[in-house]
C-alpha positions in Angstrom: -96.3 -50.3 -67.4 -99.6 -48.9 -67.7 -99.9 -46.9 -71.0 -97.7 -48.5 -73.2 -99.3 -50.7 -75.9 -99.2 -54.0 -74.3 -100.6 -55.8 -77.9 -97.2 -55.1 -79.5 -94.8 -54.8 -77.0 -95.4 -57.8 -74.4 -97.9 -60.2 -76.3 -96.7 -60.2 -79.5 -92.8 -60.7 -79.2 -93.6 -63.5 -76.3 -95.7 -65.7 -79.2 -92.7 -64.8 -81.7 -90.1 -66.0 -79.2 -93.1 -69.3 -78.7 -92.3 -70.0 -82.3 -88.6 -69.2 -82.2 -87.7 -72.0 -79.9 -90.0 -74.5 -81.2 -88.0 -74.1 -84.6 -85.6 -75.1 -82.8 -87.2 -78.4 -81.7 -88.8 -79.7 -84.5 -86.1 -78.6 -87.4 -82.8 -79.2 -85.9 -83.1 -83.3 -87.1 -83.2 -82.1 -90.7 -79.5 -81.1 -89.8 -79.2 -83.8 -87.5 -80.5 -86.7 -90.6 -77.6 -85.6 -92.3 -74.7 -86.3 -90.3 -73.3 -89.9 -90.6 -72.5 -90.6 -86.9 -76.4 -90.2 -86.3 -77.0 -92.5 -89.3 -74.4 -94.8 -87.7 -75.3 -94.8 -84.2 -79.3 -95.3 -84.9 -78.5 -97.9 -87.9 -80.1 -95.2 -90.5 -77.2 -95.4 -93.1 -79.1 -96.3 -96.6 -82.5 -96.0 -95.1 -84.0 -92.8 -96.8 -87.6 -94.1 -95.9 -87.3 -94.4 -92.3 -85.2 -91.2 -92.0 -88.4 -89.2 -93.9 -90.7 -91.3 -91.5 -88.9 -89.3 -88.3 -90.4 -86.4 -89.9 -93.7 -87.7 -91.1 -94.0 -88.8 -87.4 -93.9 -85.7 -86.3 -96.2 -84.2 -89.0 -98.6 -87.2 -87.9 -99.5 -86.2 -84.4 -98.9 -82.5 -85.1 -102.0 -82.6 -87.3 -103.6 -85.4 -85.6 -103.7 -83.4 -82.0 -104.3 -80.0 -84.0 -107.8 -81.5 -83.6 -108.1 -81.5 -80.2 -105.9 -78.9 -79.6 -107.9 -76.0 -80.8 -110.9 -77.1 -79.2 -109.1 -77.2 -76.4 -107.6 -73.5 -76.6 -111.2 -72.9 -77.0 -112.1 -74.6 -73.5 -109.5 -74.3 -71.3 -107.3 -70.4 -73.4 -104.6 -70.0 -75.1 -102.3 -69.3 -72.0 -102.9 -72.9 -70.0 -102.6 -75.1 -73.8 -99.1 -73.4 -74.5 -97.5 -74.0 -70.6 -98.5 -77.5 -71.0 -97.5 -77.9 -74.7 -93.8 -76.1 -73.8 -94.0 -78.3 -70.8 -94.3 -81.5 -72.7 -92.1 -81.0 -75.8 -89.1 -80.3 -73.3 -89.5 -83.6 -72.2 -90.2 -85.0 -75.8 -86.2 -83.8 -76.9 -84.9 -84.8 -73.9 -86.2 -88.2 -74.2 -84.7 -87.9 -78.3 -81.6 -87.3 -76.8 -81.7 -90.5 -74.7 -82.5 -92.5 -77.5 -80.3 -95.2 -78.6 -82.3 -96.9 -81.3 -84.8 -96.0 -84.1 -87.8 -96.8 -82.2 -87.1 -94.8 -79.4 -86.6 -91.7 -81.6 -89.7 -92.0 -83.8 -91.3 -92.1 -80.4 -89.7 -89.2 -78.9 -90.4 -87.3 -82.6 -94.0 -88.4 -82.2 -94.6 -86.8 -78.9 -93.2 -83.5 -79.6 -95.4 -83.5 -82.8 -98.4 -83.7 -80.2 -96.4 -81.2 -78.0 -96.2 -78.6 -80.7 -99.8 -79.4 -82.3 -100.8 -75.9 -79.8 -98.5 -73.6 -81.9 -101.0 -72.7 -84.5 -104.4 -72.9 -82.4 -102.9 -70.8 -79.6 -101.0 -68.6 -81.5 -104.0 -67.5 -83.9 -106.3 -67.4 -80.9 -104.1 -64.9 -79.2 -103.4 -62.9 -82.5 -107.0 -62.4 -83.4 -108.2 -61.7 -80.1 -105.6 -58.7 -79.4 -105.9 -56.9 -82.9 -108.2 -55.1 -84.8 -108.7 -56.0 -88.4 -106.3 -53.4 -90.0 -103.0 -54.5 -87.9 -103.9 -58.2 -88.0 -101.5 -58.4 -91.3 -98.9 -57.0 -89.4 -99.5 -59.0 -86.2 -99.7 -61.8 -87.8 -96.7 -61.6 -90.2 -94.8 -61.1 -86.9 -96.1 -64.1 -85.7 -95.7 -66.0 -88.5 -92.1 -64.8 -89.2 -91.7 -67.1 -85.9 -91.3 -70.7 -87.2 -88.5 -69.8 -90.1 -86.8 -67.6 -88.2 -86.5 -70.2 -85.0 -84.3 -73.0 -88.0 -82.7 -69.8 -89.6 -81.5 -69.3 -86.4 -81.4 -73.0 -84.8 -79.5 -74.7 -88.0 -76.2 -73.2 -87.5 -76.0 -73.2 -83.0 -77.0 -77.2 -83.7 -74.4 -78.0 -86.4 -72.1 -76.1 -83.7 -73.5 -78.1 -80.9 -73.3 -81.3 -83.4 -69.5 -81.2 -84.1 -68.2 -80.0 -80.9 -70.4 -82.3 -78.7 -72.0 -84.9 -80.6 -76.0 -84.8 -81.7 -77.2 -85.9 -78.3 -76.7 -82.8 -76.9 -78.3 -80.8 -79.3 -81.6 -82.3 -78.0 -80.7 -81.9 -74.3 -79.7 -78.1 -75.1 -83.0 -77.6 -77.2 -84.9 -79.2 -74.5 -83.9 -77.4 -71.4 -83.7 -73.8 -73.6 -87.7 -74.5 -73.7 -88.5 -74.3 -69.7 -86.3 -71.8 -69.2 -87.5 -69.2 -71.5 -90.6 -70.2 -73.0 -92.3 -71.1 -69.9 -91.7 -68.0 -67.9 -92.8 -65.8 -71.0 -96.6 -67.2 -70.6 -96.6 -67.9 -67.0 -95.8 -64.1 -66.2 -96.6 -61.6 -69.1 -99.6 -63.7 -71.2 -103.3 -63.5 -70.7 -106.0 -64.6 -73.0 -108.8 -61.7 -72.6 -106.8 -58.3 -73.1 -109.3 -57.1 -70.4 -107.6 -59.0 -67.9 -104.3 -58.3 -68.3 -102.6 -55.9 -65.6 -100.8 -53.8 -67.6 -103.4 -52.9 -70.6 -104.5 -49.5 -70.2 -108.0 -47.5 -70.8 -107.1 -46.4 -74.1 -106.0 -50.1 -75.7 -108.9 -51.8 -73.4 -111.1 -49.4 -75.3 -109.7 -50.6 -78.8 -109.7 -53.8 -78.2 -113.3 -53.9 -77.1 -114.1 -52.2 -80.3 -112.1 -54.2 -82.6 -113.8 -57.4 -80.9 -116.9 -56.1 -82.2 -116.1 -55.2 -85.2 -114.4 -58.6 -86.1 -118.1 -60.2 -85.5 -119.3 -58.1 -88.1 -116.4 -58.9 -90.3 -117.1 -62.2 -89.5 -120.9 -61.8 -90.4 -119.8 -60.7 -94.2 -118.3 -63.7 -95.0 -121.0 -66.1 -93.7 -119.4 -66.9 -90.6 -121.7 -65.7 -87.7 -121.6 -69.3 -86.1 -119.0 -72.0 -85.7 -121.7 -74.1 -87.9 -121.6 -72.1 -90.9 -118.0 -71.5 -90.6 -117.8 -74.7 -91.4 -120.7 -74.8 -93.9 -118.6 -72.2 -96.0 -116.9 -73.6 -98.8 -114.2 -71.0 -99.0 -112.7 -72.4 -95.4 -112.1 -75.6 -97.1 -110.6 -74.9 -100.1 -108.7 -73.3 -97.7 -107.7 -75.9 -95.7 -106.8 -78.2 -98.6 -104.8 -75.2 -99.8 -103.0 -75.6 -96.2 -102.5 -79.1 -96.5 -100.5 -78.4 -99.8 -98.2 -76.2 -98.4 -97.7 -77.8 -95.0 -97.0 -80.9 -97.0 -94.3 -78.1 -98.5 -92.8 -77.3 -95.7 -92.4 -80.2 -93.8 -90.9 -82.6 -96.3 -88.9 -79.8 -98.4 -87.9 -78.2 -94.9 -86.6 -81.8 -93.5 -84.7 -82.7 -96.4 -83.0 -79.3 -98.0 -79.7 -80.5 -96.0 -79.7 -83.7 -97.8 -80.2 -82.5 -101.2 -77.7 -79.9 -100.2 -75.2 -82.1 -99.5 -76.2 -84.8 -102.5 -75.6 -81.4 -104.9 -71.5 -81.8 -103.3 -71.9 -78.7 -101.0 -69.6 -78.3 -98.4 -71.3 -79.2 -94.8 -70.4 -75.1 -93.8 -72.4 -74.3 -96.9 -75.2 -76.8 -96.4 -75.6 -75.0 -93.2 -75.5 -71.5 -94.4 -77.9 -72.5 -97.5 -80.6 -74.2 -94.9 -80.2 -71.6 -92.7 -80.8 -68.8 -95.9 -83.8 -71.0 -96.9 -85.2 -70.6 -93.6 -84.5 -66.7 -93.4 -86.1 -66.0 -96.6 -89.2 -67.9 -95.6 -89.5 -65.5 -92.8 -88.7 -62.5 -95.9 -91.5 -63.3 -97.8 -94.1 -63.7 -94.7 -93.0 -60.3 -94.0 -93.5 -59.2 -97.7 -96.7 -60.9 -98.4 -98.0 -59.9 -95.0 -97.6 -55.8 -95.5 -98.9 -56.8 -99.4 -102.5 -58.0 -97.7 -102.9 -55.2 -95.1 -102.3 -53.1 -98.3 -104.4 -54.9 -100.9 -107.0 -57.1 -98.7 -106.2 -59.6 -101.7 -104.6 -62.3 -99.8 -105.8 -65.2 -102.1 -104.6 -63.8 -105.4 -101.2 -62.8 -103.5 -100.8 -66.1 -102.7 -101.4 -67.3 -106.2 -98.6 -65.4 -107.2 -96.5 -66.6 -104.5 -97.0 -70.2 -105.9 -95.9 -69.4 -109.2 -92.9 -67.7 -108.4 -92.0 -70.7 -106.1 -92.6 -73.1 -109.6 -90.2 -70.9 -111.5 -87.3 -70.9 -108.6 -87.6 -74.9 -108.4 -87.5 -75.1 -112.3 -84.1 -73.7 -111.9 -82.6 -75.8 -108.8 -83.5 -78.9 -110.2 -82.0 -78.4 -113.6 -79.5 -75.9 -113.3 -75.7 -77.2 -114.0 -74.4 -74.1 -111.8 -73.7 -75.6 -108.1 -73.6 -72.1 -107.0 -77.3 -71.2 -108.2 -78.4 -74.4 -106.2 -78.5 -73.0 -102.7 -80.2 -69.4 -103.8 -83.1 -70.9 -105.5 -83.9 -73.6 -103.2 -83.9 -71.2 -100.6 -86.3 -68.6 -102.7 -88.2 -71.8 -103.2 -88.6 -72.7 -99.8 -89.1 -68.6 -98.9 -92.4 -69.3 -101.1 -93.7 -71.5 -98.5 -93.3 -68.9 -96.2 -95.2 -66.4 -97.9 -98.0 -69.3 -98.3 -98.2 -69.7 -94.7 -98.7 -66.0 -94.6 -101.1 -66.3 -96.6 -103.3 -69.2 -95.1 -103.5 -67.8 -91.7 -105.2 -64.5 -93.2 -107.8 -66.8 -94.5 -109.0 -69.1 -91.9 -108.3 -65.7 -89.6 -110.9 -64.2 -92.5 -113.3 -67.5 -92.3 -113.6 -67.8 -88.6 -115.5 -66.3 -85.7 -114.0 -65.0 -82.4 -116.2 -68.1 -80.8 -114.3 -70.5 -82.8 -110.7 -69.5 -83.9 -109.4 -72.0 -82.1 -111.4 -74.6 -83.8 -111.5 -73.2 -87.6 -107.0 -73.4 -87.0 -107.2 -76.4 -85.5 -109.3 -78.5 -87.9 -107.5 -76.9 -90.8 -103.4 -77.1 -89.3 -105.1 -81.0 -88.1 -106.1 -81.4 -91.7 -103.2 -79.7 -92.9 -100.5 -81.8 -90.5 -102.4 -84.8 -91.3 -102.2 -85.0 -95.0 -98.7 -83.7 -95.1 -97.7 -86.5 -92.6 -97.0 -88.8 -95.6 -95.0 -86.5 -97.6 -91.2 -86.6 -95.7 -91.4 -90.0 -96.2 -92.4 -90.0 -99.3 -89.7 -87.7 -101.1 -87.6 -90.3 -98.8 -89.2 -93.1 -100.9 -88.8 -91.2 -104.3 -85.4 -90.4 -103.3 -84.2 -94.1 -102.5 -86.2 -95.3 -105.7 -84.4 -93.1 -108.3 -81.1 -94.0 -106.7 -80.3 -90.5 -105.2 -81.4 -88.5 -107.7 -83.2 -85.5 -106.2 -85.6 -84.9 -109.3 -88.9 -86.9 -108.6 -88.9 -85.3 -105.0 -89.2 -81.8 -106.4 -91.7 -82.6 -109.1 -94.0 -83.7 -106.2 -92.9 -80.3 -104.8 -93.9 -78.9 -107.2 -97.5 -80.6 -107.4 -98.2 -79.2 -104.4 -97.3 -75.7 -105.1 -99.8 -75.9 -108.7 -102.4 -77.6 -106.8 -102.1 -74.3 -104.3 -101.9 -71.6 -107.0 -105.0 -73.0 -108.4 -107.3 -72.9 -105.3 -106.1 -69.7 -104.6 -106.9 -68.6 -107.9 -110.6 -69.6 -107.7 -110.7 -68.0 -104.0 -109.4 -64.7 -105.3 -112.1 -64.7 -107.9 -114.5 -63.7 -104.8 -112.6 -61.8 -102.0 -112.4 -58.3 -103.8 -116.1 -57.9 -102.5 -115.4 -58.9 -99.5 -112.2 -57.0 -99.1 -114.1 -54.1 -100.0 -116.9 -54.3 -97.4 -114.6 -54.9 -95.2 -112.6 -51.8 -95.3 -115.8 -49.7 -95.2 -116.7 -50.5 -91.7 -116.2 -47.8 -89.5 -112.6 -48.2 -87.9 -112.1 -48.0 -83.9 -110.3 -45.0 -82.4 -106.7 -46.5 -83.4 -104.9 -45.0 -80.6 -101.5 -44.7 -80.6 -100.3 -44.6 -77.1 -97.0 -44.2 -75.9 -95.5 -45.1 -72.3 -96.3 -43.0 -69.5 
């Protein structure tokens, strides 16, 4: 194996495969909230509030143990976190599937929140670690095209789990998939430090050393040299409130498209098709915006644009009269959260050190998760309160996208410098090797 480039043919498609399943485990209730023998069976019928709060559970400990899960990427590597996050989320939707009233659930949703809180902290760590500045858009839209493709993917094999075998065992299939293929992935072909790994030859050791280097003095242009004035820098944090916004996108629009779906009189086949579209076009516009900042270095004001666009596609789902325009715009809507995603990682990537990457992802997905928690259940609450009308929901979508656009504005104001001295340090030989 020596000789072939290990960066994007082993590492990289084992962390996108990380994210694939675990799309699977943390989206599949949004389809799951929306059938009426789970309602029935868990005593959820007319209880929009503590159906959101299944997902704001989840969002809870997600971005309460982002905390301690980057710092402990940072102690312990990437590698160890994620076999004992896949470890413990298999168990989380087995123990989902087991459940047989509410309580039990919101536990079992709670755990796998702290189960998946590694996904962003190991995942960046490994990304920014194994690539040199100018493929880092690449690598990482790869990565990120992970979590929407895992529901694009996931929705329709759990509605076909769902009504051939009931919603239990969708959880017990979701839950076993994750030890058998996700475990083996990082137990046999992941390392941490590319100059450990068996298989990474002279020429890529030799880049990587290099690009190492060269993303300290990246690192050094945009006050960053320590994990102190990382955090000192102001542009991190508008940052990480920008990430907060959009998580708080994600996870409540994400869990309830199905619903709205089927409150706008769509077929349950269509719902399906329409989440399952949403989800695929958030993984479009990662790739999009990702190949847009390897080209411009202008990630900020990309993502600007991005939030605009998404305030023009929810403009038209909420008002629109056509039932058929319903589906493609909340999809291109939701596809802007994608492309915000994209668009965070390249900033805290930007903002951080290669001492602490896996705190500067972990404080901001904690932050992020945290704040967010409360939003499933409340578009639940603003749901219930105007008696099924999906309107008030989306308008505090659409706070969240302004609020975005905005910060993003003022960050762009200043990264043109920086994007410039960036690209005018001397590149490492980029080798492209080929197997032997």
């Amino acid at each position: 194996m020596r000789g072939v480039s290990v960066r994007w043919t082993i590492l990289l498609p084992s962390v996108f495969l990380f994210w694939i399943v675990s799309g699977f485990d943390k989206n599949g209730i949004s389809v799951i909230v929306a059938n009426a023998g789970f309602l029935r069976d868990l005593q959820l019928l007319h209880q929009p509030v503590l159906v959101g709060f299944l997902a704001s559970g989840f969002t809870l400990t997600y971005g309460l143990f982002a905390f301690l899960s980057g710092w402990a990427v940072d102690r312990w590597g990437a590698r160890r976190c994620a076999l004992a996050g896949v470890a413990l989320w298999g168990v989380a939707m087995i123990l989902g599937g087991l459940s047989y009233s509410y309580g039990q659930m919101l536990a079992s949703r709670l755990l796998l929140g702290a189960a998946e809180s590694i996904l962003w902290p190991v995942s960046n760590k490994l990304v920014l670690d194994w690539f040199p500045f100018r493929e880092r858009g690449r690598a990482q839209a790869g990565l990120a095209i992970g979590p929407p493709i895992g529901p694009a993917i996931g929705v329709p094999i759990i509605l076909a789990i769902l009504v051939s075998w009931g919603w239990r065992a969708s959880f017990f299939v979701v839950g076993v998939l994750s030890w058998v293929v996700v475990l083996p992935l990082f137990w046999f072909l992941v390392r941490d430090d590319p100059q450990k790994h068996p298989w990474v030859g002279a020429q890529e050791r030799e880049l990587l050393r290099q690009a190492r280097a060269e993303r300290q003095r990246q690192a050094e242009l945009v006050q960053s040299a320590t994990t102190r004035e990382m955090f000192r820098n102001w542009r991190y944090w508008l940052t990480v409130v920008g990430n907060a916004a959009n998580n708080s996108v994600v996870f409540g629009l994400g869990f309830w498209i199905p619903t709205f779906l089927r409150a706008r009189h769509l077929s349950v086949a269509a719902m399906g098709g329409w989440t399952s579209f949403a989800w695929a076009m958030a993984a479009a516009f990662i790739v999009v915006i990702g190949l847009f900042i390897d080209w411009s270095h202008r990630p900020a004001l990309l993502g600007a644009i991005d939030c605009l666009l998404a305030l023009v596609f929810l403009l038209v789902a909420a008002n629109t009269s056509n039932v058929g325009l319903v589906g493609p715009m909340m999809g291109l809507a939701f596809g802007c959260a994608g492309g915000q995603n994209m668009v965070e990682i390249s900033l805290v990537g930007r903002y951080s050190n290669s001492v602490g990457t896996g705190r500067a992802f972990g404080v901001g997905w904690g932050i992020g998760g945290t704040v967010a928690a409360v939003f499933p259940a409340f578009m639940g609450f603003l749901y219930g309160q105007a008696h099924g009308s999906f309107v008030p929901p989306l308008i505090a979508v659409m706070s969240c996208y302004g609020l975005s656009a905005v910060l993003l504005a003022i960050l762009s104001v200043g990264e043109r410098r920086v994007a410039q001295v960036a690209v005018a340090v001397p590149a490492p030989s980029l080798v492209t090797e080929r197997p032997s």
